[in-house]
VEXMIFI-554067 format. One record per residue: residue in one letter; z, y, x of N, C-alpha, C in turn. Coordinates in steps of 0.001 Angstrom, whole numbers, padded with zeros to 6 digits, always signed. Layout:
% residues N
aZYXZYXZYX...
% end
This chain:
% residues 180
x-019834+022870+018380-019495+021632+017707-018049+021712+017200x-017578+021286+015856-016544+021696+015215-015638+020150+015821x-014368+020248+015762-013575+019365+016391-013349+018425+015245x-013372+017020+015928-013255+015781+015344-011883+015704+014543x-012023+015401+013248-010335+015547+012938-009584+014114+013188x-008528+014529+013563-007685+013151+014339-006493+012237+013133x-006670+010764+013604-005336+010487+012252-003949+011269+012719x-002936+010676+011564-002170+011387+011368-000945+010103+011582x-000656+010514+012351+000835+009417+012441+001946+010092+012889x+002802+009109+012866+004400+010154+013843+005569+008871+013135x+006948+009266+013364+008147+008647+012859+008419+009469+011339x+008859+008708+010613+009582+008547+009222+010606+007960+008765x+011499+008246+008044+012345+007418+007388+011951+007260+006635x+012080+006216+005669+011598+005357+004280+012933+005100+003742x+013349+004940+002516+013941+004555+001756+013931+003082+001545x+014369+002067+001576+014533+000644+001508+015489-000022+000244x+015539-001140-000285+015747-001264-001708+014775-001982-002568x+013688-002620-001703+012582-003178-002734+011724-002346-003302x+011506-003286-003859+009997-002655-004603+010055-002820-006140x+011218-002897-006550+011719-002846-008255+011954-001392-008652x+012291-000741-007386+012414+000893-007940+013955+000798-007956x+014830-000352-007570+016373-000112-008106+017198+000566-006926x+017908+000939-006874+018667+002317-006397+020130+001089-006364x+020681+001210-004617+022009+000691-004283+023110+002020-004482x+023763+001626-004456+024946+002795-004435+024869+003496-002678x+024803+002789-002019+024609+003068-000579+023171+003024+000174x+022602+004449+000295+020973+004338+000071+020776+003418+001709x+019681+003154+002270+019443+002298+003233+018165+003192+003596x+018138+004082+004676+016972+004496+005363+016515+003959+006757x+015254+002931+007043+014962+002485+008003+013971+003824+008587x+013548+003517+009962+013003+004377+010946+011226+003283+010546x+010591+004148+010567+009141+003487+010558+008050+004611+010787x+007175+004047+012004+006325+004396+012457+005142+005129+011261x+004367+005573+010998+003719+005944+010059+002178+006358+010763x+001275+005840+010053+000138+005696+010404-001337+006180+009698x-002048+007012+008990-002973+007864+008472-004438+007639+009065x-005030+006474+009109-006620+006655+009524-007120+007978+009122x-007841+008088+010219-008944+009307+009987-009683+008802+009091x-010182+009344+007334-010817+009086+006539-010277+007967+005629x-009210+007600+005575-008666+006673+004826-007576+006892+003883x-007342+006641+003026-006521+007070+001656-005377+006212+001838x-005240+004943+002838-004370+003970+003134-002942+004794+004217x-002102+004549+003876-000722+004899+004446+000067+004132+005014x-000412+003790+006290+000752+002334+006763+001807+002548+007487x+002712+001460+007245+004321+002146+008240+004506+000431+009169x+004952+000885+010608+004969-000117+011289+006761-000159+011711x+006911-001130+012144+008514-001359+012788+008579-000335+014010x+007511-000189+014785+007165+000437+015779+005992+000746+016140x+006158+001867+017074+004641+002476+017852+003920+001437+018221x+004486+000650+018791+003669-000296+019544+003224-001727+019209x+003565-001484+017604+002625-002514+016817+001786-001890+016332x+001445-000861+015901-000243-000321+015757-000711-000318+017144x-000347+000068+018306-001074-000245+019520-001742-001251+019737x-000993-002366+019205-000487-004162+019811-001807-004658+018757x-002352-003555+017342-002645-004313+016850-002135-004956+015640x-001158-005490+015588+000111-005818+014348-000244-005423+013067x-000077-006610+012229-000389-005997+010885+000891-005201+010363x+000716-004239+009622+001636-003335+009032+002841-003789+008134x+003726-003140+008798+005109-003559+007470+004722-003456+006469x+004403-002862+005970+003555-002327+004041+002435-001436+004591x+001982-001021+003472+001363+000509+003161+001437+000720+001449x+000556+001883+001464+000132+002317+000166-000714+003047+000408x-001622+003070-001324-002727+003740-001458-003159+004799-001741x-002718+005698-000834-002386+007553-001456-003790+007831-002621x-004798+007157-002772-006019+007514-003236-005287+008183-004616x-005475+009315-005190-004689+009713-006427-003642+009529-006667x-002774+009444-005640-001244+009291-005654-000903+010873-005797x+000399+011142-006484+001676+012761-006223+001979+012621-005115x+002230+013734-004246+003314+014069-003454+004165+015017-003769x+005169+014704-003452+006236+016083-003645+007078+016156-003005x+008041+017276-002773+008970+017307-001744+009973+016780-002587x+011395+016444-002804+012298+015923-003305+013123+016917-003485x+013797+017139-001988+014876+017944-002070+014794+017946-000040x+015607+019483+000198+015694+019567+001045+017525+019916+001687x+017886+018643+002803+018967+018736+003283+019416+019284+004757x+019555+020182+005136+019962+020616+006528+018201+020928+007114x+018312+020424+008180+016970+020376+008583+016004+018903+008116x+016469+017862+007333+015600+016747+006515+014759+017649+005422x+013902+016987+005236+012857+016894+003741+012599+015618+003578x+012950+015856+002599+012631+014399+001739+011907+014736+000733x+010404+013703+000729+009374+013798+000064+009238+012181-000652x+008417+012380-001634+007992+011105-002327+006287+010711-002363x+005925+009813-002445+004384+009268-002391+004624+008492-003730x+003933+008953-005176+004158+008241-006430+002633+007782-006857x+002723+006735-006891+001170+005993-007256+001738+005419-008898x+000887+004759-009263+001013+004192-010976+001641+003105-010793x+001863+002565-009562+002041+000757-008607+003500+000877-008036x+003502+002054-007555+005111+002239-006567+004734+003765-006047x+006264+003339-005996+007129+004780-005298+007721+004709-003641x+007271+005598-002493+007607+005400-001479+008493+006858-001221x+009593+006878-001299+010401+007672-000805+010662+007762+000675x+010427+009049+001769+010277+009273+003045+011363+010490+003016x+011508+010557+004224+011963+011666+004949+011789+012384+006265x+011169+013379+006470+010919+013631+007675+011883+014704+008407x+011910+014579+009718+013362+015374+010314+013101+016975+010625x+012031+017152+010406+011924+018501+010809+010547+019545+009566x+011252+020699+009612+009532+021525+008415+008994+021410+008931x+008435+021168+010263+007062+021132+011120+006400+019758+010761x+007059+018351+010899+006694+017123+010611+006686+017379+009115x+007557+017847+008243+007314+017669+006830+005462+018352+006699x+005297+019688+006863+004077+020634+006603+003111+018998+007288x+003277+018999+008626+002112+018166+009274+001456+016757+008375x+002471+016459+007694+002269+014930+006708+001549+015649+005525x+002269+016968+005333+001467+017253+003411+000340+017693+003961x+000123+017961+005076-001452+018612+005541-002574+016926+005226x-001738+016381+006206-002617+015254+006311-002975+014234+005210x-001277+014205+004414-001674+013469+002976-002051+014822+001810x-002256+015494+001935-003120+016836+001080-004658+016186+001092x-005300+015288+001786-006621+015391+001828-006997+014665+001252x-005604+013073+000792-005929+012097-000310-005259+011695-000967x-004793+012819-001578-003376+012584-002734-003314+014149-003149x-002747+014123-004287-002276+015189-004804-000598+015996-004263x-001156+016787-003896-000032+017356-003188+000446+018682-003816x+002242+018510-004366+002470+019297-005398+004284+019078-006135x+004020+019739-007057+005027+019047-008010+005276+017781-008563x+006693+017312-008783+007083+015715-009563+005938+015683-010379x+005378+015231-010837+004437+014656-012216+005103+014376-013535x+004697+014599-014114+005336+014702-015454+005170+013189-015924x+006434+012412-017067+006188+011061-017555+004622+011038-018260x+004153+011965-018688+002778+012111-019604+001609+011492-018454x+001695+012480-017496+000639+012272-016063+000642+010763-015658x+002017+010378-015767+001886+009037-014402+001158+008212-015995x+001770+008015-016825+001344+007189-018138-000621+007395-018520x-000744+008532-018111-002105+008485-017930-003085+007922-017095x-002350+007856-016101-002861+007497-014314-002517+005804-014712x-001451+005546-015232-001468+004194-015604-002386+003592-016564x-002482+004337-017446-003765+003879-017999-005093+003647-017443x-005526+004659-016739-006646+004827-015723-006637+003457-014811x-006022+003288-014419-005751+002115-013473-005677+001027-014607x-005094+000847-015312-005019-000757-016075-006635-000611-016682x-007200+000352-016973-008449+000150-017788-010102-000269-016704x-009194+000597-015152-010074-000070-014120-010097-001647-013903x-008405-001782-013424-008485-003415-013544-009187-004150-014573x-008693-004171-015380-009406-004848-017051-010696-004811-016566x-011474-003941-016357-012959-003984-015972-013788-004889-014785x-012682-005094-013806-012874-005925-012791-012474-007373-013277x-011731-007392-014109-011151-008775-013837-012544-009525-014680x-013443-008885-015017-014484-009732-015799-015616-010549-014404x-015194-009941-013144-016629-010377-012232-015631-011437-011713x-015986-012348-011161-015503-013617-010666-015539-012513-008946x-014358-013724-008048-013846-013233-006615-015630-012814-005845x-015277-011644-005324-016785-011836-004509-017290-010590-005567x-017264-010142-006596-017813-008653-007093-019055-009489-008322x-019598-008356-008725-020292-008859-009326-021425-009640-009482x-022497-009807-008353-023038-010447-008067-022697-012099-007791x-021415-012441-007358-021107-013802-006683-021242-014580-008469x-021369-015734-007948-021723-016538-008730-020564-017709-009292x-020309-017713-010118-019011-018611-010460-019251-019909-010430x-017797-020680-010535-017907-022211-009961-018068-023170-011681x-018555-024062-011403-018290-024283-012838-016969-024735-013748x-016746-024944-014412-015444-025121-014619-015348-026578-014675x-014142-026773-014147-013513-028328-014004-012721-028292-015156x-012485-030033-015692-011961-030727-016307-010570-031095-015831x-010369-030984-014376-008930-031911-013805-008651-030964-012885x-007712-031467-012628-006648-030673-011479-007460-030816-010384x-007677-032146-010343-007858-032892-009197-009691-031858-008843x-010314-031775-009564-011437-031109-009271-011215-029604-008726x-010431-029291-009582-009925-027758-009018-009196-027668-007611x-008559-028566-007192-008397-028388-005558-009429-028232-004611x-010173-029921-005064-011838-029949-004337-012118-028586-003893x-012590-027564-005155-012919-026387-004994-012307-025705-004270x-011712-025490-004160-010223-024631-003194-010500-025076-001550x-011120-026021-001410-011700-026364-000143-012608-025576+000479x-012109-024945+002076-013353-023843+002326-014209-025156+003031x-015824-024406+003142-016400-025838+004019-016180-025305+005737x-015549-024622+005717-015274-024008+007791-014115-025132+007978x-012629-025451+007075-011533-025632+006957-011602-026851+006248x-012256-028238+006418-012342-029294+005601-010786-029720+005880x-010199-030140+006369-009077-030691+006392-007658-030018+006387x-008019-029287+006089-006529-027901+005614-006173-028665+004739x-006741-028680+003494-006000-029312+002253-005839-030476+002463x-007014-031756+002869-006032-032759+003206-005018-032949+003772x-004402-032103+004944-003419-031824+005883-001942-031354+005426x-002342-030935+004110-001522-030228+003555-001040-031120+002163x-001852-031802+001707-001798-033041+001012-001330-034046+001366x-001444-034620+002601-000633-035966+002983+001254-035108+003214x+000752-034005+004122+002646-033201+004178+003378-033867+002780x+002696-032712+001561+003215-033149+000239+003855-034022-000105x+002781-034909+000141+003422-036506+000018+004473-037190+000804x+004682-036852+001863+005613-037555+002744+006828-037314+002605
% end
C-alpha cells in the first residue's frame, strides 16, 4: 500500500502592506503559520499553530489553483518566494533551502512552479479569469439551477427578501438599532 500523502504546513514569513500591492519604504514581515490541505489548491496562513488546531478561521489565504511560483531572490540562508495569482500577490519567505524545496514540492502540485511570469502571461490569466467570472455572473446566488426572486419595485421589498426564514428577527433587530 503506497503512503497517504500528508498536508503541508510549517512557519513563514509573509510580507505585510495590504492588499493594493503598495510597497512601504520599511518592508514589514509578520511570522504566520502556513497551512496546505491534502488535495486542496487553498493556501492558508494562521497567527498561530494553534489556531488551525483550535479550529480558527484563517488570517487570509489564497488560491494557488493556476497561480506562479517563483523564488525571488535569495539572502544568507532566507528564500524569498512569491505566490502570483491574476487577484494578488503573496510574498513569503522561508528560513531555510530545506523549508524553501519542502513548500515548492508541496505548492508544485497546484500552481505553477517556476520562473516570474511574464506581463503577457499574467494579462492572459487575467483574461481567463474575467471571462470565467462574466460567465457566472449570469446564474443568480445558488448556481445555475436556483431560481431567482422576482424583482421588487421598493427598497422596502428588497429587505423583506434579505430575510432568512431560520433568522426572522435579525433584520427587525437590526432595524429598530437603526432607528434609535
Amino acid at each position: 500500500m503506497l503512503p497517504r500523502p500528508q498536508p503541508m504546513s510549517g512557519w513563514l514569513e509573509k510580507k505585510s502592506g495590504g492588499k493594493d500591492g503598495a510597497s512601504s519604504r520599511f518592508d514589514k514581515w509578520d511570522r504566520r503559520f502556513f497551512f496546505l490541505p491534502q488535495g486542496s489548491p487553498t493556501l492558508a496562513y494562521y497567527k498561530s499553530e494553534a489556531d488551525v488546531r483550535g479550529s480558527k478561521p484563517p488570517a487570509g489565504t489564497i488560491d494557488c489553483n493556476g497561480a506562479s511560483v517563483f523564488l525571488k531572490e535569495v539572502k544568507g540562508s532566507t528564500f524569498r518566494f512569491t505566490i502570483r495569482t491574476p487577484q494578488r500577490e503573496l510574498k513569503l519567505r522561508a528560513a531555510s533551502a530545506t523549508d524553501y524545496e519542502a513548500w515548492m514540492t508541496a505548492l508544485g502540485k497546484v500552481a505553477k512552479v517556476g520562473t516570474e511570469p511574464t506581463a503577457d502571461e499574467m494579462d492572459s490569466r487575467r483574461t481567463e479569469v474575467n471571462a470565467s467570472m462574466s460567465s457566472m455572473a449570469s446564474f443568480p446566488v445558488g448556481g445555475p439551477t436556483a431560481r431567482r426572486p422576482a424583482p421588487s419595485a421598493s427598497a422596502s421589498a428588497c429587505q423583506t427578501q434579505a430575510r432568512t426564514p431560520l433568522e426572522p428577527n435579525v433584520f427587525v433587530a437590526a432595524t429598530s438599532r437603526a432607528g434609535a
